[in-house]
N, C-alpha and C positions, 0 to 999 in steps of 0.2 A: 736687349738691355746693354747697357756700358757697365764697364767693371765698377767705376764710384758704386751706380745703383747696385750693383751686384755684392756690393762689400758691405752696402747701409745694411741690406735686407739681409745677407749673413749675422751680424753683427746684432741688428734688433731680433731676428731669431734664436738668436744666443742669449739676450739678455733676457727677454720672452722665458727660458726655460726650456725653450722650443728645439735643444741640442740634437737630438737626432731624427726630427724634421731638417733641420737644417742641414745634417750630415748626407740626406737622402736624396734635399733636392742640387746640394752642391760640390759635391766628392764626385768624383771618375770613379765605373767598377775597379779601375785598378787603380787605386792609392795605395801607397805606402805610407806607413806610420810610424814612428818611431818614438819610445819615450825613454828621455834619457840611454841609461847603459843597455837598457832590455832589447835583445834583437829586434828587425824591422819585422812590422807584420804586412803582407800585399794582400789584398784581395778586398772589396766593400764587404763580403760577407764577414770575413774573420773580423775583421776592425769592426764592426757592426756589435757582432758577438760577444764581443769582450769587452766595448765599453757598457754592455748592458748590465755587466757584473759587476760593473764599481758601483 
């Protein structure tokens, strides 16, 4: 796939609701995260876990 496609289908997965389907099939094990002031967090698992709590 090409990035356009790859952004449509991000994007309509987000609008979807489809947030961490999307986070699953499109984030590297290792991303960093950062929100705002709040230290980065690395790992797919941490950032996984904690946006499950919002």
């Amino acid at each position: 796939m090409d990035l356009r496609t790859n952004v449509d289908q991000l994007n309509q997965m987000i609008l979807e609701g489809k947030i961490l389907e999307a986070f699953e099939k499109f984030y590297a094990d290792d991303v960093v995260m950062q929100d705002n002031d709040y230290p980065a967090r690395a790992g797919k698992e941490i950032c996984r876990s904690l946006k499950k709590l919002l």
